[in-house]
VEXDREN-2710 file (C-alpha; in Angstrom, 1 decimal):
% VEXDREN-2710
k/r/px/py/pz
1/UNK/-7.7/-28.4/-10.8
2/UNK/-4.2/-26.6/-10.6
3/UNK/-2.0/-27.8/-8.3
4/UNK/-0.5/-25.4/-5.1
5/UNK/1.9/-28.1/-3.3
6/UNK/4.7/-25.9/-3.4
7/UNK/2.7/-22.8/-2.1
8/UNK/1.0/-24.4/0.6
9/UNK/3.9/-25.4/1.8
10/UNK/5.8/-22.0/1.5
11/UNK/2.6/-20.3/3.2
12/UNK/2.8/-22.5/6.1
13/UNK/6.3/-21.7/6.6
14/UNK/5.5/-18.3/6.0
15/UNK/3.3/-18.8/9.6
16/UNK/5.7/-19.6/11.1
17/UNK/7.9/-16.7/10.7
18/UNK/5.8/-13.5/9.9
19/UNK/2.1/-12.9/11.5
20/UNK/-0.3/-13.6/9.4
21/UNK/1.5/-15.3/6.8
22/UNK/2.1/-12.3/5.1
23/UNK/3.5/-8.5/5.4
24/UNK/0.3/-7.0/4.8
25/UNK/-3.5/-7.7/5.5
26/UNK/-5.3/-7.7/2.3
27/UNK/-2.2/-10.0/0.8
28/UNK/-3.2/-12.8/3.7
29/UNK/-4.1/-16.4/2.9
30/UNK/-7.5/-15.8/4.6
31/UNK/-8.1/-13.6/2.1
32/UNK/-8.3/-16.4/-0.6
33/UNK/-10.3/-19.7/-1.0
34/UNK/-8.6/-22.0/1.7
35/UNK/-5.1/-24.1/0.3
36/UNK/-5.9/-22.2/-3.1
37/UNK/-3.4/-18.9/-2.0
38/UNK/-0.6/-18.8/-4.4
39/UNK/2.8/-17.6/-3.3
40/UNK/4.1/-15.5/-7.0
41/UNK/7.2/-15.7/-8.5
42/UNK/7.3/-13.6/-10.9
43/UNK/5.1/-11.1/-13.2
44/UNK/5.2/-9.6/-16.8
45/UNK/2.6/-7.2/-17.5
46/UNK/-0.5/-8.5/-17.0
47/UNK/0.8/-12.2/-16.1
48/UNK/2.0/-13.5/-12.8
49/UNK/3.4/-17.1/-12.2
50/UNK/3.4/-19.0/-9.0
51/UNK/6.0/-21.0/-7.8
52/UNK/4.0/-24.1/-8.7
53/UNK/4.1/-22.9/-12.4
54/UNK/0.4/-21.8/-12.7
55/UNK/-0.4/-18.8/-14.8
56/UNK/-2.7/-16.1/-14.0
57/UNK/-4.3/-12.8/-14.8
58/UNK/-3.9/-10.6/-12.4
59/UNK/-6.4/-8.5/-11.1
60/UNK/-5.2/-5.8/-8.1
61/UNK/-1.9/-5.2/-9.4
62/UNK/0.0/-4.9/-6.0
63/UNK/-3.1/-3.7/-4.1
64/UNK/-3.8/-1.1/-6.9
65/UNK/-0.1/0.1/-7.1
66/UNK/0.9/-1.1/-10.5
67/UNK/-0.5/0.9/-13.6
68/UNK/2.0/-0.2/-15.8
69/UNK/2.1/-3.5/-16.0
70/UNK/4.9/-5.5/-13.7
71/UNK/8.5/-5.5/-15.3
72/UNK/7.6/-2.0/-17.4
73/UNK/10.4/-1.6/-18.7
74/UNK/11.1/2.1/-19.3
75/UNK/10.7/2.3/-15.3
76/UNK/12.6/-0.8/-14.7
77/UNK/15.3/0.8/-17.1
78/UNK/15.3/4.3/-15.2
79/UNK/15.9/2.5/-12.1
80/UNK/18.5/0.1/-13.1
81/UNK/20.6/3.2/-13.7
82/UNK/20.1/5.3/-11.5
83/UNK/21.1/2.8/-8.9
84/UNK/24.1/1.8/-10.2
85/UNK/25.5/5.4/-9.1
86/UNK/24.3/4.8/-5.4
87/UNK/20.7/4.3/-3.4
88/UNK/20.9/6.3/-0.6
89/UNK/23.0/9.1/0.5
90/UNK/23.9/11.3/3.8
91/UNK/22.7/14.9/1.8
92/UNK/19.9/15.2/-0.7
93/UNK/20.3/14.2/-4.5
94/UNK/19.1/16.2/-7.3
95/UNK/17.1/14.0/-8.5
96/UNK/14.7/14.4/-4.8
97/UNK/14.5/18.1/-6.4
98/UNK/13.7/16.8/-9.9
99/UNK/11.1/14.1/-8.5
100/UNK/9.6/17.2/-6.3
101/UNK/8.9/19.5/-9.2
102/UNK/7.5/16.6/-11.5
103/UNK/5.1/16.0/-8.8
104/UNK/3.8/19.3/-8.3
105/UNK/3.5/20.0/-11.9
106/UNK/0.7/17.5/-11.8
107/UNK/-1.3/18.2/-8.6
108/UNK/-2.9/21.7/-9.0
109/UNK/-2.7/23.6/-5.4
110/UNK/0.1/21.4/-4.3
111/UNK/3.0/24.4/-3.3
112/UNK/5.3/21.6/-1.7
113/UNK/6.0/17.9/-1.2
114/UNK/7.7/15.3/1.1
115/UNK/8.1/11.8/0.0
116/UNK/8.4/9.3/2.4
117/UNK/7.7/5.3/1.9
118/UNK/4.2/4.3/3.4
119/UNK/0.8/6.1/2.6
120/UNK/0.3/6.0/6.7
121/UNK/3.2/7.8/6.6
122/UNK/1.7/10.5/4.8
123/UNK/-2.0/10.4/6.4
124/UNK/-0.2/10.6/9.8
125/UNK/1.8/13.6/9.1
126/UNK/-1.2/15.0/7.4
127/UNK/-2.7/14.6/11.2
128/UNK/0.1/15.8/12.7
129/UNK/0.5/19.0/10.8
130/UNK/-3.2/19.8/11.2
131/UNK/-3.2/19.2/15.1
132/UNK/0.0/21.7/14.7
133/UNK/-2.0/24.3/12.7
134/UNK/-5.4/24.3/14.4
135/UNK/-4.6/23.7/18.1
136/UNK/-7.0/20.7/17.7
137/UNK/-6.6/17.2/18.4
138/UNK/-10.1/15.5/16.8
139/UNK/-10.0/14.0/13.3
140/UNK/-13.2/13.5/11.3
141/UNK/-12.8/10.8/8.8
142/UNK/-15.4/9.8/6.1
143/UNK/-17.1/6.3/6.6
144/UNK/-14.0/4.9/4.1
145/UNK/-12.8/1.6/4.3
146/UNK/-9.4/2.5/5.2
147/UNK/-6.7/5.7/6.3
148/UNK/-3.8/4.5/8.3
149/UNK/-2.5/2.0/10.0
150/UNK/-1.5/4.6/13.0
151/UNK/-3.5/4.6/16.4
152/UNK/-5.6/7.7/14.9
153/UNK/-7.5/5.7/12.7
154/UNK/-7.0/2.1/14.1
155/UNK/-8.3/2.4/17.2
156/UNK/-12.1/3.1/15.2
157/UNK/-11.9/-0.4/13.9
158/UNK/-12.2/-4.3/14.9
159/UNK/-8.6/-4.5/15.0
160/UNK/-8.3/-2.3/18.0
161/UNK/-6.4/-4.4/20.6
162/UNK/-3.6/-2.5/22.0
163/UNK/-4.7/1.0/20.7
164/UNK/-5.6/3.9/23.3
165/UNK/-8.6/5.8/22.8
166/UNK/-8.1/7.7/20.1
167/UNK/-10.1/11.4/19.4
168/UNK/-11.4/10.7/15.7
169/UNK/-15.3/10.8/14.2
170/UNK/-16.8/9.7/11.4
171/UNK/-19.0/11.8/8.6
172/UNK/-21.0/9.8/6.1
173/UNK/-20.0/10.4/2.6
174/UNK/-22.3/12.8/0.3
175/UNK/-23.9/13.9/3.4
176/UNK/-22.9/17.5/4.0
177/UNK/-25.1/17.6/6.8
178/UNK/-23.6/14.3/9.2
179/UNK/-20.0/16.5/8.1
180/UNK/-21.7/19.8/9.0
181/UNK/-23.1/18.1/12.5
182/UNK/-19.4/16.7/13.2
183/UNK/-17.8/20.1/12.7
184/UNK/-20.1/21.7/14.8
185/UNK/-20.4/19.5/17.6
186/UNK/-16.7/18.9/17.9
187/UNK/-13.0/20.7/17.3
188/UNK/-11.7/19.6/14.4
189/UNK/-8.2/19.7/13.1
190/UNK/-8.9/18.4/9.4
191/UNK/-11.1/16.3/7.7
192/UNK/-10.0/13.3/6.1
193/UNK/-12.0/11.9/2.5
194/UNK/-11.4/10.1/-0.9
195/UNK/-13.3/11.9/-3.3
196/UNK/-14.4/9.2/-4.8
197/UNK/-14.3/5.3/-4.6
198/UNK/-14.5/2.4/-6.7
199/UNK/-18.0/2.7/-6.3
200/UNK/-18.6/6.2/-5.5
201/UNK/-18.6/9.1/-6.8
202/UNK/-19.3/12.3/-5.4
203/UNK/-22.6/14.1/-5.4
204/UNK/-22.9/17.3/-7.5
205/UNK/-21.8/19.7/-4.8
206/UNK/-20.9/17.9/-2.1
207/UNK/-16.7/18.6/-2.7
208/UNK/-17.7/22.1/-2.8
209/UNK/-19.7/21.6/0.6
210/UNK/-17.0/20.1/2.6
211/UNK/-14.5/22.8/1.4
212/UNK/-17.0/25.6/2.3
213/UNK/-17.2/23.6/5.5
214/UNK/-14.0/23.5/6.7
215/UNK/-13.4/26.5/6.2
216/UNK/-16.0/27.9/8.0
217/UNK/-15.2/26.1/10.5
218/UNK/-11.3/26.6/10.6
219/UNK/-10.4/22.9/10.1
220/UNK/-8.1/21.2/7.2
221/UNK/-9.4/19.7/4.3
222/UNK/-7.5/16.5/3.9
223/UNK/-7.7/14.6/0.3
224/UNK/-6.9/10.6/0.5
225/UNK/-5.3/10.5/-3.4
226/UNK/-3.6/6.5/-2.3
227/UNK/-6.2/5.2/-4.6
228/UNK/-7.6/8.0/-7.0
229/UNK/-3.9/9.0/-7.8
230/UNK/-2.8/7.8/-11.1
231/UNK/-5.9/5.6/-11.8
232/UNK/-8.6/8.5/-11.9
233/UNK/-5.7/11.0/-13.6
234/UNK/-2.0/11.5/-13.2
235/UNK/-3.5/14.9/-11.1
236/UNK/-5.4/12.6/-8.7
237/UNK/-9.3/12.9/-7.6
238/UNK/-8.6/17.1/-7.2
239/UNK/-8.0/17.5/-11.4
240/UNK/-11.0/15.9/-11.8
241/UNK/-13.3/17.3/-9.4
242/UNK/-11.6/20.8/-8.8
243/UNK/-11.5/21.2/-5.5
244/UNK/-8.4/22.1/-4.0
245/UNK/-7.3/20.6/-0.6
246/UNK/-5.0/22.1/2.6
247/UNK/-3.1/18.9/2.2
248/UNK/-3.1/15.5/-0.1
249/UNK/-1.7/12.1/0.4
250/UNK/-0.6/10.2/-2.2
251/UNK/1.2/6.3/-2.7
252/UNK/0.3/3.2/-5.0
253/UNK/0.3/3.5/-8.5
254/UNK/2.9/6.8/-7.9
255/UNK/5.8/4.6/-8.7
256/UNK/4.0/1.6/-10.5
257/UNK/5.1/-0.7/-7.4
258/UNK/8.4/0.7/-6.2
259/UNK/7.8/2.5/-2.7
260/UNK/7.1/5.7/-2.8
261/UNK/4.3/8.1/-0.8
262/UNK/4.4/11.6/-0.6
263/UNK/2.1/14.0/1.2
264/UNK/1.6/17.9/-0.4
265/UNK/0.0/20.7/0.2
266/UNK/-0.3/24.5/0.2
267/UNK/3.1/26.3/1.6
268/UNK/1.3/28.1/4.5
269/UNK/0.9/24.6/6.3
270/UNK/4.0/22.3/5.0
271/UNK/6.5/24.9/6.0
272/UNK/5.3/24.2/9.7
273/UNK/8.0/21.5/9.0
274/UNK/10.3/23.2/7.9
275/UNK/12.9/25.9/8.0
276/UNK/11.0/28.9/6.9
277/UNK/9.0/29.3/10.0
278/UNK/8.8/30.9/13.7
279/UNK/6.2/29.0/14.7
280/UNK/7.5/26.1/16.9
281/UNK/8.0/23.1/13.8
282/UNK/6.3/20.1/13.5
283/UNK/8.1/17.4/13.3
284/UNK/7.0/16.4/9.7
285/UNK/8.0/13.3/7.5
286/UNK/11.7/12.3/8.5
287/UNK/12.5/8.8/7.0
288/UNK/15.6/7.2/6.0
289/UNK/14.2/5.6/2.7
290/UNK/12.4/7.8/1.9
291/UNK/14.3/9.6/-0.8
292/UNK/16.1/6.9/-2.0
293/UNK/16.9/6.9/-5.7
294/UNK/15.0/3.8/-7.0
295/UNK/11.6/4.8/-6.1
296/UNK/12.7/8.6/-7.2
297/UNK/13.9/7.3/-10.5
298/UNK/10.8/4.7/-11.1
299/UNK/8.7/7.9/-9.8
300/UNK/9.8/9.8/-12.7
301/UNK/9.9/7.1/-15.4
302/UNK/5.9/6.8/-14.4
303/UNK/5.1/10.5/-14.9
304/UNK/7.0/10.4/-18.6
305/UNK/5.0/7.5/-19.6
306/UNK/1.9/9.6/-18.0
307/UNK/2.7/12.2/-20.6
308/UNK/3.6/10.6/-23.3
309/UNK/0.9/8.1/-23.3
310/UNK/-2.6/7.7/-21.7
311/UNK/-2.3/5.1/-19.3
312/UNK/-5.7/5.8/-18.2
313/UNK/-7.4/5.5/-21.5
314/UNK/-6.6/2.1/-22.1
315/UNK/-7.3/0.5/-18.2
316/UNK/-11.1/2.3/-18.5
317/UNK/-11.0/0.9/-22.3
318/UNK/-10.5/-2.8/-21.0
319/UNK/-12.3/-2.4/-17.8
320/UNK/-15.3/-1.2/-19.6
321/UNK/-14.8/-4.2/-21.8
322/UNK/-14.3/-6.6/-19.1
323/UNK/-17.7/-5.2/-16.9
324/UNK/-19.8/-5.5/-20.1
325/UNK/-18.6/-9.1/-20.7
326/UNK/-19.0/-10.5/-17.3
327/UNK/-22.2/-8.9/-16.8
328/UNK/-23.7/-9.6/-20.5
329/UNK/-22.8/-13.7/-19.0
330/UNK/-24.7/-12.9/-15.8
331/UNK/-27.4/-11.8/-17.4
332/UNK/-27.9/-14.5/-19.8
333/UNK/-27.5/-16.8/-17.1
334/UNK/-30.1/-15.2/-14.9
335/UNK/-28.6/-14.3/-11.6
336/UNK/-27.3/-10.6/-12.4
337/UNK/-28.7/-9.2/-9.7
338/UNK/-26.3/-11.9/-7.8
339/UNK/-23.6/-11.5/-9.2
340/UNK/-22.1/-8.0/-10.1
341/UNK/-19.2/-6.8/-11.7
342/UNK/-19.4/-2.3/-10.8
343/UNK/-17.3/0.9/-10.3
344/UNK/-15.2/3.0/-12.1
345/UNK/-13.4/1.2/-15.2
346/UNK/-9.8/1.3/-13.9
347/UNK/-10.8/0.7/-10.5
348/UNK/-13.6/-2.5/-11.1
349/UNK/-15.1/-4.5/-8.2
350/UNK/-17.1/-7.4/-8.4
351/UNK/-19.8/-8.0/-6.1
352/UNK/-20.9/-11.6/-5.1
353/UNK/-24.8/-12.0/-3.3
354/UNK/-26.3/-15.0/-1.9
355/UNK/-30.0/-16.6/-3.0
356/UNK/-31.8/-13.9/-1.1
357/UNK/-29.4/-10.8/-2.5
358/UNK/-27.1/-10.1/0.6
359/UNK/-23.6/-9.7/0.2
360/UNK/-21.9/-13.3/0.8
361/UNK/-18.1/-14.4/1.7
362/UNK/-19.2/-17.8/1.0
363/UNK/-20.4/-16.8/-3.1
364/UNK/-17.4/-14.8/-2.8
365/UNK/-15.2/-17.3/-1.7
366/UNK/-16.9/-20.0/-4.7
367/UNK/-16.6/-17.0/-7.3
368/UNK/-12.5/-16.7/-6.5
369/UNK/-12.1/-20.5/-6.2
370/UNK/-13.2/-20.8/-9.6
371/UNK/-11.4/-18.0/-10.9
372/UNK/-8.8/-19.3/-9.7
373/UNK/-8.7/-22.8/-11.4
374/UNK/-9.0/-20.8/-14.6
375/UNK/-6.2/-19.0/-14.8
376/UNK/-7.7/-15.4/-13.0
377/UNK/-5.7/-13.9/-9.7
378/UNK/-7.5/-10.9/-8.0
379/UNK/-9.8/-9.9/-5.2
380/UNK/-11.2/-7.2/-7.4
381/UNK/-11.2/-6.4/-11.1
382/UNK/-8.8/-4.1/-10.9
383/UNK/-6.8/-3.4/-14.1
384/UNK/-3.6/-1.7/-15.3
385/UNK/-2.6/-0.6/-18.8
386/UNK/-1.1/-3.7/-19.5
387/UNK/-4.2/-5.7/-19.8
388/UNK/-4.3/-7.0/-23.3
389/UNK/-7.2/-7.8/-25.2
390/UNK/-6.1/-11.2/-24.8
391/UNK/-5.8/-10.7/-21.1
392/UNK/-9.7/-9.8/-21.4
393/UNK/-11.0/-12.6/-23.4
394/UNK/-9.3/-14.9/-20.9
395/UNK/-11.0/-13.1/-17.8
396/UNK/-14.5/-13.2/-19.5
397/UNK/-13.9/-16.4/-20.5
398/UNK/-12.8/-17.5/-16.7
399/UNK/-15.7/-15.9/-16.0
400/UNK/-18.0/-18.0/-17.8
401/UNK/-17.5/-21.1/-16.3
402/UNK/-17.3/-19.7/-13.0
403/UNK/-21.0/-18.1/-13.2
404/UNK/-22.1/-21.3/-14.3
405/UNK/-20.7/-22.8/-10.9
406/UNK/-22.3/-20.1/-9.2
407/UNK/-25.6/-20.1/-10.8
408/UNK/-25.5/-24.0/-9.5
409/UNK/-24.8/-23.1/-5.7
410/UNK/-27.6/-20.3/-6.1
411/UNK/-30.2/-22.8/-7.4
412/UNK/-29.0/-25.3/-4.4
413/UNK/-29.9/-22.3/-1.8
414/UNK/-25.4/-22.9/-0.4
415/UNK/-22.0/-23.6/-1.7
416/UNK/-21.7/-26.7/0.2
417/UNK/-20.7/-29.5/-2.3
418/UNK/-19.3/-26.3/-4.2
419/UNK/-16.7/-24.6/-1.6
420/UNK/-13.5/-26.5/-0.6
421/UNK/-12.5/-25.3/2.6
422/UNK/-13.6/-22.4/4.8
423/UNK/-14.9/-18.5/3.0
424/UNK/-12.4/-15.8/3.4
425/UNK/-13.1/-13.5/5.8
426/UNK/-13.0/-9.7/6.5
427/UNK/-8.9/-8.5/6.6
428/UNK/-10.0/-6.0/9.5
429/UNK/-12.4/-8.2/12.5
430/UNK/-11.3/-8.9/15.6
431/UNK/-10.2/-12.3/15.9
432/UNK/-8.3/-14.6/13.7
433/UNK/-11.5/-16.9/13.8
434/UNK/-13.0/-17.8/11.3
435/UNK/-9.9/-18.5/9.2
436/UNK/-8.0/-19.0/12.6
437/UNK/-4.6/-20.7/12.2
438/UNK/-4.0/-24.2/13.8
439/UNK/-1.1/-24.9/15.2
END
């Protein structure tokens, strides 16, 4: 059993000073087996360390934003001088110009691009702008796990408290007709999608539907690239699929870490923020950090190695590597059906069923717990191009022992005996409870 003194401590001081315990949901302690939530250190590659000294794995690379590996050091190298000249300035740089035309060199339709810090940034001004363009108000989003953190798309989840009623719909993915239904029965401003998920991808047609759709019905076609970008192809979701939106938001793996967002789109609709119009303006994306030169310069360091390398290639090499070995160890042990690792190879899940098949926190919770005492850190399997062979044989490895523990709390019908401390529970729900905080 590894030891987390240190960061048990920290986290409870960390209570004490931000809510939650941390700056952003999905990085929560309730997120983790209970008392087993490291606070990190430091990270190389594929590695972190915790400030108890364990070594991990790491799976999730900053909630998918590294690609690269932590500590890359042509990007950490780009950055180091560039910001010795300055980090933020009163007029524009030309490096914002340089970063700008990189980007659009990659994303086919995009005419122009405004970077900012926070992919709600971008989603919201995405919203904005198309309210401005159509005369609408109503958003239709896809039945997606997440958009924005803004009241738009907030107020449609457990975590509503102190949100107005908001004018947003959902569509079901794949399912032209829901879309076509919503469209119809409402006024739309733009419709907002990934194109694909970890564990989705979409139907032959059904990209080609929604942009026949909103355009017949004069709303914006919205592209949610946070994910996709970077990890499906430097181009996003859109170079893969072909289907060019009115407007894309981007963020995550853009800078491998550093934060950067941007949102892009076709001239006709950006310019409504901007100085090329006579339509009243919108205002757009206005942010103090957002073109600041370290996530400009780390920006650009990432599309070089983009070009020069394939970044790509070698996460869906391992990942495909790591989701045969895992799954060739359920097998063998007889519960593959119960546990599951699934999607795309540079964006792997694993999914975690109780004795009668249903999806379980509790299995969940045993399956990270045990992960975790072998030297594994994630929520999810997903990789970066840092992930070594070695890195590999230690996760399957990990996982071994783990789905042995697990096969044992399937044959006892619970995890109890198994599970030390309370399951995580959903980041989005309503109250703190079940993971509730005493004081």
């Amino acid at each position: 059993m590894r030891d987390y003194q240190r960061s048990n401590a920290i986290q409870a001081r960390l209570h004490e000073v931000v809510p939650g315990g941390a700056h952003t949901y999905a990085r929560g302690a309730d997120q983790y087996p209970e008392d087993m939530a490291p606070i990190l250190a430091r990270g190389d590659g594929a590695r972190v360390w915790d400030v108890d000294g364990n070594e991990y794995v790491e799976y999730g690379m900053g909630l998918r934003s590294v690609t690269l590996g932590h500590g890359y050091r042509p990007v950490v190298d780009a950055v180091a001088r560039v910001i010795a000249g300055g980090v933020n300035f009163s007029r524009p740089t030309e490096l914002e110009l340089l970063a700008a035309e990189d980007f659009l060199s990659l994303v086919p339709g995009a005419d122009m691009v405004k970077f900012a810090k926070n992919g709600s940034d971008t989603t919201t001004a995405a919203v904005r702008l198309a309210r401005a363009a159509t005369g609408r108000e109503t958003v239709a989003v896809c039945d997606q796990p997440f958009f924005s953190v803004d009241d738009w798309f907030i107020g449609m989840t457990e975590m509503s408290a102190g949100i107005p009623a908001v004018s947003t719909v959902r569509f079901r993915y794949n399912d032209l007709e829901s879309l076509e239904t919503v469209l119809r029965d409402n006024e739309i401003a733009c419709v907002f999608l990934e194109q694909a998920t970890a564990l989705a991808e979409p139907a032959p047609g059904f990209l080609e539907g929604v942009r026949a759709l909103c355009d017949r019905f004069g709303a914006l076609l919205v592209f949610d690239e946070m994910i996709t970008g970077f990890r499906w192809s430097a181009g996003g979701a859109q170079r893969i699929y072909g289907v060019v939106p009115d407007l894309s938001c981007w963020g995550k793996a853009m800078a491998n870490g550093f934060p950067l967002s941007a949102l892009a789109g076709k001239r006709e609709f950006m310019e409504l923020g901007g100085l090329r119009t006579d339509a009243d303006r919108v205002f757009l994306l206005s942010t103090t950090h957002g073109p600041e030169t370290a996530s400009l310069a780390a920006f650009r360091a990432v599309v070089e190695a983009y070009r020069d390398s394939d970044p790509i290639a070698r996460m869906e090499e391992s990942g495909r590597r790591l989701a045969a070995g895992v799954n060739a160890i359920a097998a063998d042990l007889g519960i593959g059906d119960r546990l599951e690792v699934a999607g795309r190879a540079s964006c792997l899940v694993f999914l975690t069923r109780d004795p009668e098949g249903v999806p379980s926190q509790p299995y969940r919770t045993l399956f990270l717990q045990e992960l975790l005492d072998h030297g594994v850190l994630g929520q999810s399997f997903v990789n970066s191009a840092a992930h070594t062979d070695a890195d590999i044989d230690h996760t399957i490895n990990a996982c071994q022992a783990a789905a042995e523990t697990y096969r044992k709390a399937l044959e006892q019908g619970t995890t109890d005996g198994f599970l030390s401390g309370r399951p995580v529970a959903p980041a989005l729900r309503r109250t703190a409870a079940p993971r509730r905080i005493e004081e």
